[in-house]
C-alpha positions in Angstrom: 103.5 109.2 128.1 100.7 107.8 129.4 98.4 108.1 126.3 101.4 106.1 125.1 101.0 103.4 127.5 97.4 103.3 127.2 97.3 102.7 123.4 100.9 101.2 122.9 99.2 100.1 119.3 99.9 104.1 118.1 103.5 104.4 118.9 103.9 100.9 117.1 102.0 101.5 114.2 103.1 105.1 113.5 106.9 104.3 113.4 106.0 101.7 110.6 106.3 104.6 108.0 109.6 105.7 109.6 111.6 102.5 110.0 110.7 101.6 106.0 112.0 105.4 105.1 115.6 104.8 107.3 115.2 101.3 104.8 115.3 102.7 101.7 117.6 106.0 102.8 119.7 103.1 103.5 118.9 100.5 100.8 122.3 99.8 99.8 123.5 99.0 103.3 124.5 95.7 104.4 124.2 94.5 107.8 126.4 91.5 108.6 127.0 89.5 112.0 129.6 87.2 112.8 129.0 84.5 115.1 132.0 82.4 115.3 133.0 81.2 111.9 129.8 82.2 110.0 128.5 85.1 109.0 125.1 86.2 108.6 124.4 89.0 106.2 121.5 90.6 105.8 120.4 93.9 103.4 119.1 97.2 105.6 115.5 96.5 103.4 115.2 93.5 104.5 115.8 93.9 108.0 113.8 97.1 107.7 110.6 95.2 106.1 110.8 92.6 108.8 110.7 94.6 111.8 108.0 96.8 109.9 105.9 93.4 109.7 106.5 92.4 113.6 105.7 96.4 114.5 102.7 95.8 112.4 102.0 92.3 114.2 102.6 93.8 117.6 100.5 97.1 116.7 97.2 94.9 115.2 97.5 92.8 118.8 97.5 95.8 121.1 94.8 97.1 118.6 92.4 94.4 119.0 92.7 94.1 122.2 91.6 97.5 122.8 88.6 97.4 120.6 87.6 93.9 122.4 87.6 96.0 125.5 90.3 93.8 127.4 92.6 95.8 130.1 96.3 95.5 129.3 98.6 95.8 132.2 100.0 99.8 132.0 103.5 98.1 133.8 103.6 95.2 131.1 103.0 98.0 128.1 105.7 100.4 129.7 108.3 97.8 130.2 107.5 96.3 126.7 107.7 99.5 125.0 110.9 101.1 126.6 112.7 97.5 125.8 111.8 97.7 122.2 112.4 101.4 121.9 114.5 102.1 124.0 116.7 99.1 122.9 116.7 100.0 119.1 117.8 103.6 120.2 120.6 102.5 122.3 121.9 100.3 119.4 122.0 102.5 116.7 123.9 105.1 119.3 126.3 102.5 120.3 126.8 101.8 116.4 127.8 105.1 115.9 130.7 104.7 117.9 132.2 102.3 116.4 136.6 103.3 115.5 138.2 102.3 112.3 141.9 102.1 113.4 143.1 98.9 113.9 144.5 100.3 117.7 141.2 100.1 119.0 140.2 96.9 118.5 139.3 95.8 122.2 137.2 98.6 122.1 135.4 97.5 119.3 135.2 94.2 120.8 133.5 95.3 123.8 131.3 98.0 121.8 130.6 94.9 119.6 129.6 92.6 123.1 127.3 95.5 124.4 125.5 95.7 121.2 124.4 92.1 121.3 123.7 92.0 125.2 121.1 94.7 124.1 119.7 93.4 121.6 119.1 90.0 123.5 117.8 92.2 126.3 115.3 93.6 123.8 114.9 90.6 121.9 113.9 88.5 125.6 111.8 92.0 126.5 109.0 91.3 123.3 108.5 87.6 125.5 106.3 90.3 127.7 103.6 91.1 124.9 102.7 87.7 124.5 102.3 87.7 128.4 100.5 90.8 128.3 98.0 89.8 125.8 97.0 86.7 127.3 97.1 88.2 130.5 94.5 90.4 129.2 92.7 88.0 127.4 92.0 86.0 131.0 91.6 88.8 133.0 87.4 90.1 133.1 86.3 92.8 130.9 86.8 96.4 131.3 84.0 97.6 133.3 81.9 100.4 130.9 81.0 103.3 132.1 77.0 104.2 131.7 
C-alpha cells in the first residue's frame, strides 16, 4: 500500500489495459442514464476509452511529477486513489444488485440514488489531484540524498 501511495502513477497506468479489456468483453453494452425526461446513452467502449484517457491523463501527471522530483502529499494520493477506486468498485457491486421484478421498484430507486451519490462522491474526489499537483508544484524540492 504504500509503494502505491508513493507512485499513485503505477496503479493508474497499469489498470489502463484492464478497463479497455472489461470494454471490449463488453462492447455491445449500453449504458444509459436518465435524468428527468432525457436520457443519456452511452456505449461500454466509449465510456471505457474515456476513462482509459483520464487514467492515462491522471497517470502522465503523477508521473512527471515524480521525475521533476516534486513531493506529492501521501494523504492527498491515498484519499484520491481510494475515491477513484474505491468508488468504481462499489458501483459496479451495487449494479449487480439491481432486481428485475416490477415489486421491487423502490428498491431499485434507492439502489439507483446510491449509485449516483457515489459516483458524485468520486467524481468531486478527482477535484483533489489537481490540488495535489499544484500543491506539489509550490511546495520546495525533494531534498536528494548524497
Amino acid at each position: 500500500m504504500k509503494f502505491l501511495i508513493n507512485k499513485p502513477h503505477l496503479i493508474f497506468l497499469l489498470s489502463i489495459p484492464i478497463i479497455i479489456l472489461f470494454g471490449i468483453l463488453d462492447r455491445n453494452e449500453m449504458l444509459d442514464i436518465n435524468v428527468h425526461d432525457t436520457y443519456f446513452v452511452f456505449s461500454q467502449i466509449d465510456l471505457t476509452i474515456l476513462i482509459s484517457i483520464l487514467f492515462g491523463i491522471i497517470g502522465i501527471g503523477y508521473w512527471m511529477m515524480l521525475k521533476a522530483n516534486r513531493k506529492l502529499s501521501k494523504w492527498l494520493n491515498l484519499i484520491h486513489i481510494t475515491l477513484t477506486f474505491g468508488g468504481i468498485l462499489l458501483i459496479w457491486i451495487l449494479a449487480q444488485l439491481f432486481r428485475e421484478s416490477i415489486m421491487e421498484y423502490n428498491f431499485n430507486n434507492n439502489l439507483t440514488f446510491g449509485i449516483y451519490l457515489i459516483a458524485l462522491i468520486a467524481i468531486f474526489g478527482q477535484l483533489i489531484y489537481p490540488i495535489n499537483i499544484i500543491s506539489g508544484i509550490i511546495k520546495k524540492r525533494n531534498k536528494t540524498s548524497g
